[in-house]
Every structure is written in C-alpha cells, then in structure tokens.
C-alpha positions in Angstrom: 170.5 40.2 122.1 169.2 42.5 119.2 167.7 45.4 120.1 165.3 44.8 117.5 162.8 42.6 119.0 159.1 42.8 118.0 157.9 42.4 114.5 155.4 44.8 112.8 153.1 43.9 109.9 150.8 46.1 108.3 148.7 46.6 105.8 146.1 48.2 103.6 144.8 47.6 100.1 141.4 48.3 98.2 140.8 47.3 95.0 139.7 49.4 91.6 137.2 48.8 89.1 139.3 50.6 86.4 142.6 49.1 84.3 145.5 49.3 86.0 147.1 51.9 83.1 144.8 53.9 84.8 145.7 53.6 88.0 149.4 53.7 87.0 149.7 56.6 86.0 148.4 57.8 89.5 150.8 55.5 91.0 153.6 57.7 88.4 152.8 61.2 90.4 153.8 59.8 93.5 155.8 62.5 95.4 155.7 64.6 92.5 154.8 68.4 92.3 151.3 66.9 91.0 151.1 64.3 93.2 147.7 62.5 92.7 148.2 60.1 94.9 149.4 61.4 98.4 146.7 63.0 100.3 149.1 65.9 101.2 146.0 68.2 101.1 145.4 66.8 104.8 148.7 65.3 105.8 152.7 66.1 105.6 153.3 65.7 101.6 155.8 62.8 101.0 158.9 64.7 99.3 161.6 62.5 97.6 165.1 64.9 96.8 164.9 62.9 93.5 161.3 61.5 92.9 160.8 57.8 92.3 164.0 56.9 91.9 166.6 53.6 93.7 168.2 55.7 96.2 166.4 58.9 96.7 166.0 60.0 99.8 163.1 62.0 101.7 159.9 61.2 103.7 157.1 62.7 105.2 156.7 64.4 108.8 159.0 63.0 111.1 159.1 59.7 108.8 161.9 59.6 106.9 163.3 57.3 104.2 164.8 56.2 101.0 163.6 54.5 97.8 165.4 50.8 98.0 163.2 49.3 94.9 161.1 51.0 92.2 159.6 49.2 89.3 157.7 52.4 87.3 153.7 52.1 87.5 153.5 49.0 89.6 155.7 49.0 93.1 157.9 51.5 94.7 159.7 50.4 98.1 160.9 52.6 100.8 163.7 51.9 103.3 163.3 53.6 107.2 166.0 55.6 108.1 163.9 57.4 110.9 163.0 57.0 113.5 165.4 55.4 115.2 164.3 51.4 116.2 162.2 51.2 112.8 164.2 48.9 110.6 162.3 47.7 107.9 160.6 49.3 104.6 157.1 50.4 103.6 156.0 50.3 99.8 152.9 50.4 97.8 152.2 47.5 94.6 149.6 47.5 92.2 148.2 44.5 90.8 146.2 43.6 88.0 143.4 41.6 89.3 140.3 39.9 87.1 137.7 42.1 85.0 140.1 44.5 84.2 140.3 46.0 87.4 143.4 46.3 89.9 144.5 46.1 93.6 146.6 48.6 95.6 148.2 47.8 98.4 150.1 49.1 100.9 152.7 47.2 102.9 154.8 47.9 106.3 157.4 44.9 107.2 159.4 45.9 110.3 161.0 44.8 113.1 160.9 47.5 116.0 163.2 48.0 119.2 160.7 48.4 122.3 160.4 52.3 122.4 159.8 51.8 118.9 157.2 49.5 119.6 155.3 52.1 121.9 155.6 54.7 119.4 154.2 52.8 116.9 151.7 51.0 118.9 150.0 54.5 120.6 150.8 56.8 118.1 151.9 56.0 114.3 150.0 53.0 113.4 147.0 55.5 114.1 148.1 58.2 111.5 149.3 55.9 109.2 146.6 53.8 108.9 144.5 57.0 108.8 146.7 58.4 106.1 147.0 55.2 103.9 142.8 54.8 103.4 143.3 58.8 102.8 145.8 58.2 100.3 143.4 54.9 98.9 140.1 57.7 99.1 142.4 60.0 96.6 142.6 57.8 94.2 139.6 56.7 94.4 138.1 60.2 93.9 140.1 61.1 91.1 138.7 57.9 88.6 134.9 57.4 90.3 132.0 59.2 90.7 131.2 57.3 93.7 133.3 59.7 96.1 134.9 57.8 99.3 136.1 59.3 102.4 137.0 57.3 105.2 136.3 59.1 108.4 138.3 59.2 111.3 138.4 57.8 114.7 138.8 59.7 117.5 142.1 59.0 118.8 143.6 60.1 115.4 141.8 64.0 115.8 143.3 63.8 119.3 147.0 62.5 117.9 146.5 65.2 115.2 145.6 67.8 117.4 148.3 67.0 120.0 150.9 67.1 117.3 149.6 70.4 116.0 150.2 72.4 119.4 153.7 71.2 118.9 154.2 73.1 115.6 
C-alpha cells in the first residue's frame, strides 16, 4: 500500500477589475529582488536559485520546491520536494475573464502520507491560506485605491507566534 494516502485540494483566487497586462507584469516579479507579488514584507520571501524558470529550485520557510511549468505572465507551477509526504505541486494562473478584467488563482493538488496530513491539517493549511489572500491583498494594493487586507484568525497569530520562539 502507498504511503501516500489522502488527497489535498486547495485553493484561492480573487478576481481583478484591471487587464490582465497589468496584472502580468506583477505575476513577472514573482520571486524576484522586486517582487510585487509575494507578501515577503510579513512572511518568509519565496527565493528561486534561478527565478521563474523550468527547473529552478528554492522555496519559502520550511517549504521547499522547484519550478516544473512556467508559461511567462500567465501560470508558473511548482513541484514539493519538502516536506517529506507532500507529493504534489502548487502554482498560481491568471486568467483573462470578461470586461477586461482577470482572475488569479492559486492552486495546491497533493496527495499526503498521514503525518503529512496532520501537518497540513493543524498547521500549514492555516499559514498558507493566510499567506495566499496576503499575497492576493498585494496585488490588490499595488493597482487599486480600494486597499484590502484580509485579517487573520486567531489560530494563525498563535501558529506564527509558536514558530517565532523557535527561531
């Protein structure tokens, strides 16, 4: 029997009342030096040893991975190498959608051994979920004047401040 047994799927997306050139080019900085898209201000910065590019490797935190697709201003896939009994990939699209406007989204498709599974389920789906709508409030802010900022709960300021005595 695999040890890969339960299957996790997740995800975010939030749509833009701008063009989705503009929202490329966001999508473009993407683990960059200017990254305007990756709300490393609050969170572990996503670092990529070559930027958005098949087969660069990198992550953020204790997250790491490696870029399996890439198709430049519209979807960039990433592969898990850790941690252990995540197999699967993440990646963000963008869409056009109607009115000249766009969708982003944000994907995880993994199956997940069962201490992967409690990982996940009491601590990482928390943070990440956290740090996606802060990653979808960044780009928001940068092309609106209506300013978003999704609060959050309280389990993610107690994850966050358990993790910081670590450090």
């Amino acid at each position: 029997m695999s040890k890969d047994k339960m299957k996790i799927i997740n995800t975010h997306q939030r749509k833009y009342e701008h063009p989705i050139d503009k929202i490329s080019k966001i999508f473009e900085s993407l683990s960059s030096t200017k990254d305007m898209m990756w709300p490393h201000e609050r969170w572990s910065p996503m670092t990529l040893e070559q930027g958005l590019n098949v087969g660069s490797s990198g992550g953020h935190g204790p997250i790491k991975y490696f870029v399996s697709q890439y198709n430049p201003g519209r979807n960039v896939e990433f592969t898990f190498i850790e941690p252990s009994g995540f197999r699967g990939i993440h990646k963000f699209e963008l869409n056009e959608t109607i009115n000249n406007s766009c969708l982003l989204k944000h994907q995880i498709k993994m199956n997940v051994s069962f201490k992967g599974f409690i990982l996940w389920y009491f601590a990482i789906k928390w943070l990440h979920d956290a740090l996606i709508e802060d990653c979808f409030d960044k780009v928001q802010n940068q092309i609106s004047t209506t300013k978003s900022h999704t609060k959050w709960n309280a389990w993610v300021k107690i994850l966050r401040a358990l993790f910081k005595k670590d450090k």
